[in-house]
C-alpha positions as a Markdown table, in Angstrom:
| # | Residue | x | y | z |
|---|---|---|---|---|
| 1 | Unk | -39.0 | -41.2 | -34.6 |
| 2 | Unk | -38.7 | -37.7 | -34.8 |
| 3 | Unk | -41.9 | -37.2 | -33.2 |
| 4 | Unk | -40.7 | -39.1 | -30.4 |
| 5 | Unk | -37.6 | -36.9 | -30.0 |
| 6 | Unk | -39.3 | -33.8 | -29.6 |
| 7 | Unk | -41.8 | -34.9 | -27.3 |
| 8 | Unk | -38.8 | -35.9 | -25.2 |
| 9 | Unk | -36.9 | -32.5 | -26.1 |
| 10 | Unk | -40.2 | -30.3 | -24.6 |
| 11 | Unk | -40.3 | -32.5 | -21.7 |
| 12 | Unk | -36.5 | -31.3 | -21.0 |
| 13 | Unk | -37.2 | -28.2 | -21.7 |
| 14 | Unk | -40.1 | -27.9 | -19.2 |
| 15 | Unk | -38.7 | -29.6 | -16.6 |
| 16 | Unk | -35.5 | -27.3 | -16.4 |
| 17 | Unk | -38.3 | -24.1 | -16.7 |
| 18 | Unk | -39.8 | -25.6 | -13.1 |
| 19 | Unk | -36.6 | -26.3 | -11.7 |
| 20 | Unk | -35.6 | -23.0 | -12.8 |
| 21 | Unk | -38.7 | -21.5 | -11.2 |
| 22 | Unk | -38.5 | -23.4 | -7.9 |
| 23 | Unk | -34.7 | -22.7 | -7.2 |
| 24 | Unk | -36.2 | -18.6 | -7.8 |
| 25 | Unk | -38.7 | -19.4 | -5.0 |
| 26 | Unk | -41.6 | -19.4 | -7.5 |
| 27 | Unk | -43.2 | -16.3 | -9.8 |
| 28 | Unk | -44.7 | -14.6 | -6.8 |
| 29 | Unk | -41.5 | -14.3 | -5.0 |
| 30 | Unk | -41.0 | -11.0 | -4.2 |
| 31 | Unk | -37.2 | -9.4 | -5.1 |
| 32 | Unk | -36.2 | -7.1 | -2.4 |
| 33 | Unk | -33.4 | -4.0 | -3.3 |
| 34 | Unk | -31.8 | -4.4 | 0.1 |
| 35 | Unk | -29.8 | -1.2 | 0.8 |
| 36 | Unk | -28.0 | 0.4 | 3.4 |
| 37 | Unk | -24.7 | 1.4 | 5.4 |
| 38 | Unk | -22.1 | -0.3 | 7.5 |
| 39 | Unk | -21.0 | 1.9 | 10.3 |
| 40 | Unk | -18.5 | 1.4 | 13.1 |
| 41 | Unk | -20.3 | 0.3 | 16.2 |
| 42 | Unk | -19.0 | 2.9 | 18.6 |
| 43 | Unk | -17.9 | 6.1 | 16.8 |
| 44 | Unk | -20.5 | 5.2 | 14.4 |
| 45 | Unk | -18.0 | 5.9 | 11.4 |
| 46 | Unk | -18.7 | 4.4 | 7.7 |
| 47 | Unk | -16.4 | 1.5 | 7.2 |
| 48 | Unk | -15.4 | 1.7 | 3.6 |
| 49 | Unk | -15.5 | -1.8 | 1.4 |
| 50 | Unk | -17.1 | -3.9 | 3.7 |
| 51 | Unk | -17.6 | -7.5 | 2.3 |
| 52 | Unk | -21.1 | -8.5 | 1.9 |
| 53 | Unk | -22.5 | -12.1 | 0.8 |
| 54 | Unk | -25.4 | -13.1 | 0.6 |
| 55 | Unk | -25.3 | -17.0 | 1.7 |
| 56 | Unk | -28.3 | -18.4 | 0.2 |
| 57 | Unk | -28.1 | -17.2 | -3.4 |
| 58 | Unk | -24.1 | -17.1 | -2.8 |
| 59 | Unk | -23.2 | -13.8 | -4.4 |
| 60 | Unk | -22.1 | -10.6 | -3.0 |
| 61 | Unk | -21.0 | -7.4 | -2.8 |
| 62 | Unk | -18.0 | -4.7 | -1.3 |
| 63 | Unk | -19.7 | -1.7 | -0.2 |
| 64 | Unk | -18.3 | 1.8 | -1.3 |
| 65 | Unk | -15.7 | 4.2 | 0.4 |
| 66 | Unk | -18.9 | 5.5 | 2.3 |
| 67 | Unk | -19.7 | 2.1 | 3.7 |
| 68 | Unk | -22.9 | 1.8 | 1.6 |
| 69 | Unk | -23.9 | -1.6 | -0.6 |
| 70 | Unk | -26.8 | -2.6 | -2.6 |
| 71 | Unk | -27.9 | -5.5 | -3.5 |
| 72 | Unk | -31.1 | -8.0 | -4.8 |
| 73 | Unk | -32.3 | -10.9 | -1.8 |
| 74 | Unk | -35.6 | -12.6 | -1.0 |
| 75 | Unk | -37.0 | -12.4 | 2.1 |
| 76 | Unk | -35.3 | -14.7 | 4.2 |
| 77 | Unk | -31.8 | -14.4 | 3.0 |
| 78 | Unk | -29.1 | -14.5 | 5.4 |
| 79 | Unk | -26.4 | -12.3 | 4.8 |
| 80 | Unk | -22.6 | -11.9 | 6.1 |
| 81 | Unk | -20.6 | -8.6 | 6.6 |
| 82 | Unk | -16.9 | -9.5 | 7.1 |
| 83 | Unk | -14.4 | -7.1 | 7.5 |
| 84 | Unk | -10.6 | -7.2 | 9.1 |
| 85 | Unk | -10.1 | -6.6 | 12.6 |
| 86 | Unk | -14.1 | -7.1 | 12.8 |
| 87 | Unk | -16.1 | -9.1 | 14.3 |
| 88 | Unk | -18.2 | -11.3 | 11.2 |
| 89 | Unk | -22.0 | -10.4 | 11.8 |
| 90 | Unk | -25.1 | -11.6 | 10.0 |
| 91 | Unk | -28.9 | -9.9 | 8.7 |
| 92 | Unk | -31.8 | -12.2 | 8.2 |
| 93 | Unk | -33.9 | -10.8 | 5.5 |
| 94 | Unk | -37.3 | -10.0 | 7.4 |
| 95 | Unk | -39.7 | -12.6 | 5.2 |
| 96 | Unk | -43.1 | -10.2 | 6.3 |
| 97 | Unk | -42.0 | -7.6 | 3.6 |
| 98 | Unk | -44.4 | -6.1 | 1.5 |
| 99 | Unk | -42.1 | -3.6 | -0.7 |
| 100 | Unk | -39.3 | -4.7 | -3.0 |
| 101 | Unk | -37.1 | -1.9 | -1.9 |
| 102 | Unk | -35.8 | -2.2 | 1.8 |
| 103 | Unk | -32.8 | 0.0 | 3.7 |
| 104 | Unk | -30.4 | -0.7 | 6.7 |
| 105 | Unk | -28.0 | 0.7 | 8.7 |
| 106 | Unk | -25.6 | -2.5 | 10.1 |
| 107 | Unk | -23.3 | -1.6 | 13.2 |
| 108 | Unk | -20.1 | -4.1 | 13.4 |
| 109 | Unk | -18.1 | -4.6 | 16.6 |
| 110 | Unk | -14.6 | -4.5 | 16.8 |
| 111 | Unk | -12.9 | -7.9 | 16.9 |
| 112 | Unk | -9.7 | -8.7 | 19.4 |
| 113 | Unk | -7.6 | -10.9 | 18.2 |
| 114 | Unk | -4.8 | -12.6 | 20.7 |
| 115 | Unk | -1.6 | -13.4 | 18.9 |
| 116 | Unk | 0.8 | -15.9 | 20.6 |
| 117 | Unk | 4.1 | -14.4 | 22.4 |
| 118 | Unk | 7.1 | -13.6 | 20.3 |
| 119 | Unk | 10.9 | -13.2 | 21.7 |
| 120 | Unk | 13.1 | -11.1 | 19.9 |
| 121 | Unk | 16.7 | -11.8 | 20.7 |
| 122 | Unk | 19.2 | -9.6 | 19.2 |
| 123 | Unk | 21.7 | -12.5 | 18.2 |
| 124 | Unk | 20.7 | -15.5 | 16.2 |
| 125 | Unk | 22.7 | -17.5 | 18.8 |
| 126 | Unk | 24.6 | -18.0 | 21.6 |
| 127 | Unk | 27.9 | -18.2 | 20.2 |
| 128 | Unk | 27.1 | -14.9 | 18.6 |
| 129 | Unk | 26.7 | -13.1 | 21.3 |
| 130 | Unk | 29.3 | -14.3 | 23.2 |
| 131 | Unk | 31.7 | -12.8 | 20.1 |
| 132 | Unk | 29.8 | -9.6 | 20.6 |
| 133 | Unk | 30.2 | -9.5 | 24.4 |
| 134 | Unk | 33.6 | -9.9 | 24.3 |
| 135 | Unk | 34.3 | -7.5 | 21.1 |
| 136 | Unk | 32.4 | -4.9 | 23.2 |
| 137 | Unk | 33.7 | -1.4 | 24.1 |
| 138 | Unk | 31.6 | -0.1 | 26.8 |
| 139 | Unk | 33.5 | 3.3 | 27.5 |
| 140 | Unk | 33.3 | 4.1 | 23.6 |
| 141 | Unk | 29.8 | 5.7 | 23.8 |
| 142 | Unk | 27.7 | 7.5 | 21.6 |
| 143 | Unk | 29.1 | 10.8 | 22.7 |
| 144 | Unk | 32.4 | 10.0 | 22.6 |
| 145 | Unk | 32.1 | 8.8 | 19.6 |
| 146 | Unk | 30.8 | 12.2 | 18.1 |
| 147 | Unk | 33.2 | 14.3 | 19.8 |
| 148 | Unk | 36.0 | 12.3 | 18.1 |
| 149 | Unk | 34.4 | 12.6 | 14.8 |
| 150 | Unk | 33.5 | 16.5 | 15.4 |
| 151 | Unk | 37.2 | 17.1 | 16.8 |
| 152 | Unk | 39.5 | 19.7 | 15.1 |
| 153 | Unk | 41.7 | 17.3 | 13.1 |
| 154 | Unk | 38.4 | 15.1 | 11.9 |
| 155 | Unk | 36.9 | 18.0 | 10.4 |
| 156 | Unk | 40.6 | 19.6 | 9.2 |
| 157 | Unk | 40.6 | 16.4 | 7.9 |
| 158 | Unk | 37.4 | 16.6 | 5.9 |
| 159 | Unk | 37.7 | 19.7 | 4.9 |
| 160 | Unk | 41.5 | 19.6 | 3.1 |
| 161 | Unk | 39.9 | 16.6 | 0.7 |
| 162 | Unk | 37.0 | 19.2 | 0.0 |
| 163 | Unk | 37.6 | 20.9 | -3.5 |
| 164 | Unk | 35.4 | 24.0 | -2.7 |
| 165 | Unk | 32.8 | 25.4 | -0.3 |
| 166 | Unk | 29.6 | 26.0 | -1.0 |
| 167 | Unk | 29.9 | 29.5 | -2.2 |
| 168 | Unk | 32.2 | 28.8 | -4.3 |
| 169 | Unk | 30.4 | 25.9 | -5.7 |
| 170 | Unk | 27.2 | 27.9 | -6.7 |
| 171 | Unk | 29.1 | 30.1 | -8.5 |
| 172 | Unk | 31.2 | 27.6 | -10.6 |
| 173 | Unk | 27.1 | 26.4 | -11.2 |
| 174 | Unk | 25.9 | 30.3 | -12.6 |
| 175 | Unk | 28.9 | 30.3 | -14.2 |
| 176 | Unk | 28.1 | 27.3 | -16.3 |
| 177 | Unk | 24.4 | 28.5 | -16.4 |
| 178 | Unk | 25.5 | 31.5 | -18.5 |
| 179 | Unk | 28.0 | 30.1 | -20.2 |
| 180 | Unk | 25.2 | 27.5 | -22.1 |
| 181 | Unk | 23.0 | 30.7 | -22.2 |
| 182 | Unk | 25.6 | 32.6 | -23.6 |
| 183 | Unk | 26.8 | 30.0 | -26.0 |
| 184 | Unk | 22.9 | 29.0 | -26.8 |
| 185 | Unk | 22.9 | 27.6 | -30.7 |
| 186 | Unk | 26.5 | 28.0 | -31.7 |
| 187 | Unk | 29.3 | 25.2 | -30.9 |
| 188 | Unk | 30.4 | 24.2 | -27.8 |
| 189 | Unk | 33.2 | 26.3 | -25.8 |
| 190 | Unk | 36.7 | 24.7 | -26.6 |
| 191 | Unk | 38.4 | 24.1 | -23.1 |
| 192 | Unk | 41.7 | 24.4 | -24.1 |
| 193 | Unk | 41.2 | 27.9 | -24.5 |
| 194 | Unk | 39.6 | 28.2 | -21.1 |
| 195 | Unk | 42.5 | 30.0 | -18.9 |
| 196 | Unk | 40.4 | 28.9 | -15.3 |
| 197 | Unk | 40.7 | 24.7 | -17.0 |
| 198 | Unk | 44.3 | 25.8 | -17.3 |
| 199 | Unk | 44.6 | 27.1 | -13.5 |
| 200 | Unk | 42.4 | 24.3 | -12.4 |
| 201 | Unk | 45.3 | 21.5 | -14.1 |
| 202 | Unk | 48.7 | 23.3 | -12.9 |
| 203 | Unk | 46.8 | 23.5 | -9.4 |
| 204 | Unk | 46.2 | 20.0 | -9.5 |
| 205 | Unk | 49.9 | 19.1 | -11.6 |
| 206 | Unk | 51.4 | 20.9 | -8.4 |
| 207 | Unk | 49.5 | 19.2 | -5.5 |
| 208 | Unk | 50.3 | 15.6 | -7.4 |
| 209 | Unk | 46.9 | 14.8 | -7.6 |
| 210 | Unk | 47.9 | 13.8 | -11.0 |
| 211 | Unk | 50.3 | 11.1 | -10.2 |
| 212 | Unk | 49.7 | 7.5 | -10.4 |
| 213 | Unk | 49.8 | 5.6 | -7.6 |
């Protein structure tokens, strides 16, 4: 019995070995380092990670930033080079080789690609356009619009809620700057000491900015 079972085990074994061999094309199939460059057809410019696969033994490869790939085949191989906005193209594997190591330099053509007609409406519908139609201001223009907004009172306006300027500003900033230099490693400056706090809350006391509303 266990004779049996190992007769049938090498038999297994054997006949996955010549399957194995036939799917590889045989022991004297030549393997083929197929090499080369994908280039843009008319400015002849590398076309960075370019698909290539390799339908019969289906495996592939994306070529480098440089457009070049490398890969094992056997002669007669049929390869694809895909790429987007592209046209696909395919290399047949020459099958009169005699070396295992085999360069290329594959041109692709640019693809056009027709895209059906889209309307862009500036209203999703008729009823809203009709409200916009009729809320419309046709004399209030862009330019009118900026001279109001750059007018005398607008920027009076603006410029009354304004605490300071920008001068003044930057040096309420230096002010602070030295004050943490000066103060660097000791306790923080108590601001109920600090006369220009003081001035800053009469100022405001006196405006009513400190009222509730």
């Amino acid at each position: 019995m266990i004779r049996t079972l190992s007769i049938v085990a090498l038999a297994l074994v054997f006949n996955s070995l010549t399957t194995f061999s036939q799917s590889r094309g045989g022991e004297d199939t030549l393997l083929i380092q197929l090499s080369g460059v994908v280039v843009e057809s008319e400015e002849l410019e590398p076309m960075p990670y370019t698909t290539v696969f390799d339908k019969t033994q289906r495996r592939g490869v994306i070529a480098d930033y440089y457009g070049y790939f490398s890969l094992v085949v056997l002669p007669g191989d049929t390869l694809y080079f895909s790429y987007y906005g592209y046209k696909t193209s395919t290399f047949v594997v020459p099958d009169t080789l005699n070396e295992d190591r085999y360069s290329i330099i594959h041109m692709m053509h640019m693809d056009t690609v027709n895209l059906p007609a889209v309307e862009v409406y500036p209203w999703p519908s008729r009823e809203d356009f009709a409200r916009a139609f009729l809320d419309m201001k046709p004399y209030d223009d862009a330019l009118r619009r900026a001279q109001r907004q750059l007018s005398g009172e607008s920027l009076a306006f603006i410029a009354a809620r304004l605490e300071s300027d920008a001068s003044l500003s930057y040096a309420y900033s230096r002010n602070q700057q030295y004050t943490m230099l000066y103060t660097n490693g000791q306790l923080p400056a108590n601001n109920l000491l600090n006369p220009y706090s003081w001035a800053k809350l009469i100022k405001d006391w006196k405006e009513g900015k400190l009222a509730r509303e």
